[in-house]
C-alpha positions in Angstrom: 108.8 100.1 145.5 108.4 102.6 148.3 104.9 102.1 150.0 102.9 104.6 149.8 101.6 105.7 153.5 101.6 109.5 153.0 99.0 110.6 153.4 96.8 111.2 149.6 97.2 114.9 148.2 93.6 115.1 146.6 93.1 116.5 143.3 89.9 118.2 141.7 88.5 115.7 139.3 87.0 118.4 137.0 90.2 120.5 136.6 92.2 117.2 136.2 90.2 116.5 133.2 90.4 119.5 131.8 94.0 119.7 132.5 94.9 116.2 130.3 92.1 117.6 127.3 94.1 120.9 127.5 97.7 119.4 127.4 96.4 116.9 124.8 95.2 120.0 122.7 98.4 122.0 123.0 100.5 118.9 122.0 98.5 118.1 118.8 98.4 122.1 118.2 101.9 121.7 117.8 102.9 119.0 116.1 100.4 120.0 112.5 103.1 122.2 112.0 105.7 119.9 112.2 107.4 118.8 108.8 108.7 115.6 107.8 112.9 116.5 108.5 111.7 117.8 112.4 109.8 114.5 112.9 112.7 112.4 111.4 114.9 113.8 114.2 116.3 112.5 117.6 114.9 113.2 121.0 116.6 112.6 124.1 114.5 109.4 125.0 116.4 106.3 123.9 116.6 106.6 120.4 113.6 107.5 119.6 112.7 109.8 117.1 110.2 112.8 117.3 107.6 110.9 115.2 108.2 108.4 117.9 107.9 110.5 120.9 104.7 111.4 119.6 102.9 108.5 118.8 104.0 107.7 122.8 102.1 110.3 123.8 99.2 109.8 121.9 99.6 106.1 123.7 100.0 107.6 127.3 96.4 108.7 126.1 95.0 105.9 124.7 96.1 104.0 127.8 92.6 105.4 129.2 90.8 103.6 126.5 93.0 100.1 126.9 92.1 100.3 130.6 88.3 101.1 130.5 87.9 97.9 127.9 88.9 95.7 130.6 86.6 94.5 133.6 86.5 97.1 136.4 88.1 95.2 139.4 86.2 94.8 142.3 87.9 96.8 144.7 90.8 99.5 144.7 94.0 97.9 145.7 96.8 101.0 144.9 97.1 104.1 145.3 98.0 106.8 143.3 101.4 107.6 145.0 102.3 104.0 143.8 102.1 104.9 139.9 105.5 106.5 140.1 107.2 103.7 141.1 105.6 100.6 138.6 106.1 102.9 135.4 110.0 101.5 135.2 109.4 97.9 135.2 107.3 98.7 131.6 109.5 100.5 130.0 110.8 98.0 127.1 107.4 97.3 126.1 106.8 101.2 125.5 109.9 101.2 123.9 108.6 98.5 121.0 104.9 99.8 121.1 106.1 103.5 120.3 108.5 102.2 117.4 105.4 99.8 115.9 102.8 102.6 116.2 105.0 105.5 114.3 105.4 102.7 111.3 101.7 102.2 111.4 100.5 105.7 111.4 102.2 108.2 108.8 99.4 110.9 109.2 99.9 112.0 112.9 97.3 114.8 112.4 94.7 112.3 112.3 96.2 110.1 114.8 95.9 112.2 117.4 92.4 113.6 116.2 91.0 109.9 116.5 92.7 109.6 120.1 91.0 112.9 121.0 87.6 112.3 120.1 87.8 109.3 121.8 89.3 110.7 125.1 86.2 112.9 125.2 83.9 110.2 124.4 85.0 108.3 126.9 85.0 110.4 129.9 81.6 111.9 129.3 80.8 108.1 129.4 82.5 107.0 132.3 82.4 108.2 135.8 85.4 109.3 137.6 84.7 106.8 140.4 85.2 103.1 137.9 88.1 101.3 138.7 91.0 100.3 136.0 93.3 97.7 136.2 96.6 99.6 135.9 100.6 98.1 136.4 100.1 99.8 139.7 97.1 98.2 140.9 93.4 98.4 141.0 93.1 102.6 140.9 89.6 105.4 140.0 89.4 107.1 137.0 90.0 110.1 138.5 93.4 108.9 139.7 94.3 107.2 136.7 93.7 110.5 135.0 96.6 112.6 137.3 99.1 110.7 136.0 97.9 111.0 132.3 98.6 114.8 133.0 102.3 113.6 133.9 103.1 111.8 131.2 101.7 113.8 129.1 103.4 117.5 130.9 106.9 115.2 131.4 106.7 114.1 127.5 105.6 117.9 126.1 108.8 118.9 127.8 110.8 116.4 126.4 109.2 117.3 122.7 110.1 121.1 123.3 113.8 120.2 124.0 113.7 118.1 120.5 113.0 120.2 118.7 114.1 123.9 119.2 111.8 127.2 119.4 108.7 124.7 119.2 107.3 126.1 122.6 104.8 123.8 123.4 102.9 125.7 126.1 101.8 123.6 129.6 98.5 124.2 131.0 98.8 125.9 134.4 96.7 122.9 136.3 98.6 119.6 134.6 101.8 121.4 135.6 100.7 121.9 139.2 99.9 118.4 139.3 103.1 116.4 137.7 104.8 119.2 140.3 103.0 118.1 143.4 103.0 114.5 142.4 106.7 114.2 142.0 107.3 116.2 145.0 105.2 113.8 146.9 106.8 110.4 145.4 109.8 111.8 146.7 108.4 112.4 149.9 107.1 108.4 150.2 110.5 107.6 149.0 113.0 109.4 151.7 109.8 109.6 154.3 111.0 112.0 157.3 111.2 115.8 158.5 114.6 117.3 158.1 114.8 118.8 154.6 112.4 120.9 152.8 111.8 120.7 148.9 110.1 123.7 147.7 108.6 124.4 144.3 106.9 127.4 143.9 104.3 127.8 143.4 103.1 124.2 143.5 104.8 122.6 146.1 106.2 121.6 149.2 107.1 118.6 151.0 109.2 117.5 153.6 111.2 114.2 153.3 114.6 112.9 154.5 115.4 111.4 157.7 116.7 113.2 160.5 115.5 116.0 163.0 112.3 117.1 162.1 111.8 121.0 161.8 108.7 123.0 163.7 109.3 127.0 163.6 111.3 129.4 161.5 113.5 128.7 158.9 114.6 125.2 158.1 117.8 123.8 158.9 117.7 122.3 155.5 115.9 123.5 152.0 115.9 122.6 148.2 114.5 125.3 146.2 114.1 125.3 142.4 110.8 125.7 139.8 108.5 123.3 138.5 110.2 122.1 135.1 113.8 121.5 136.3 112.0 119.8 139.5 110.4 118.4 136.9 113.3 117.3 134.9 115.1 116.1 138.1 112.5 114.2 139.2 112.2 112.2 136.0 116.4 111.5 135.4 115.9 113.9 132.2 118.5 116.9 134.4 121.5 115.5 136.6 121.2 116.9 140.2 125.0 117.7 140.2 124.7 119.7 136.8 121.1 121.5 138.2 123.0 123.0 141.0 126.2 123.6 139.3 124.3 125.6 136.7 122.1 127.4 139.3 118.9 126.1 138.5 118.6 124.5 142.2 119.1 126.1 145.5 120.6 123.9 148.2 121.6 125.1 151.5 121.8 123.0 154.9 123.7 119.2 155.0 120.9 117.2 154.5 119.8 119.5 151.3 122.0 117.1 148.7 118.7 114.8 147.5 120.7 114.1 144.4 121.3 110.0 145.7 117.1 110.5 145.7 116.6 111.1 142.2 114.8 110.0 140.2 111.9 109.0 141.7 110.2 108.1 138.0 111.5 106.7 135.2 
């Protein structure tokens, strides 16, 4: 795992919160209407179904709860530029969790109505400051709760490209931040000056070895929006296929950062 030495992008604790509630909402919004035959069918994640891929989410959520119900370490030992780098090595145990849960809960409505009330329960409880013990360390609240907003932005776009015309909306503030954190893990992971990775309006970083650029225009510059940076980031969209199709902008020698991606999984 890439350390992470950049230096922290901070993130308002307030709109985060509101962000993941929002997200949350829009998610459950959607799936009441979903029937039986639309839940019953594939997703793009490993065989899981769209009942499946919805009972994740409502985990990525619940992952709060799991964390606040163990003993708060005794001092912060990650960062939260390290979370996109440990998510990998967990990824079976989703796998089985997400197949168990769908068995065990038929009425998804209620489900996610539970995990809601609890969500809000718990943060008007806890303060953003209390440490959990996460796969990535000892990290805030506060921290903890930027990366629910990218699983839970990363897996609304993977429900809207289930299941067609669904639409799904993203709230403006957990989109900014899945953007800006992918855009920075990529930044830890190919640390250096020479290429420019902009993603408008959310974000820009440099990254890649090589000479560094000061004035005017750079030498070297990725350019594409938030979702297919989104997608790229997370191996859901092929580098090669995003710029074949025109969805990235690559210009310069040092602008291929395909060999780069993903930086989650």
């Amino acid at each position: 795992m890439p350390p992470a030495k950049k230096r922290a992008r901070t993130y308002d604790p307030a709109r985060t919160r509101a962000a993941v509630l929002a997200q949350f909402g829009a998610v459950r919004e959607a799936v009441r209407g979903l029937t039986d035959e639309q839940l019953a069918g594939p997703t793009r994640l490993g065989g899981w179904t769209v009942r499946e891929l919805v009972v994740h989410i409502g985990t990525a959520v619940t992952a709060v709860r799991r964390a606040l119900a163990q003993p708060a370490p005794g001092k912060a030992d990650a960062v939260l530029l390290d979370w996109p780098f440990a998510t990998a090595a967990h990824s079976a145990a989703i796998d089985a969790v997400a197949r168990d849960l769908a068995a065990e809960h038929p009425d998804l409505d209620a489900y996610l109505a539970d995990i809601d009330a609890s969500l809000r329960a718990l943060l008007a409880e806890h303060p953003g400051t209390r440490l959990l013990r996460i796969g990535a360390g000892a990290l805030a609240l506060d921290d903890y709760l930027v990366t629910r907003a990218v699983e839970l932005v990363v897996h609304t776009d993977d429900l809207n490209a289930a299941v067609p015309g669904l639409g799904v909306p993203y709230d403006r503030q957990a989109l900014a931040a899945t953007t800006r954190l992918l855009a920075d893990a990529l930044a830890v992971k190919a640390p250096g000056g020479s290429t420019e990775v902009r993603v408008p309006p959310y974000a820009v970083v440099q990254c890649v070895e090589g000479p560094r650029h000061t004035r005017g225009t750079p030498p070297n510059v990725v350019e594409t929006d938030p979702l297919t940076w989104i997608r790229l980031a997370t191996g859901r969209l092929d580098w090669r296929d995003a710029v074949a199709e025109a969805k990235v902008s690559a210009s310069g020698e040092r602008a291929d950062i395909g060999g780069l991606l993903p930086v989650m999984s």
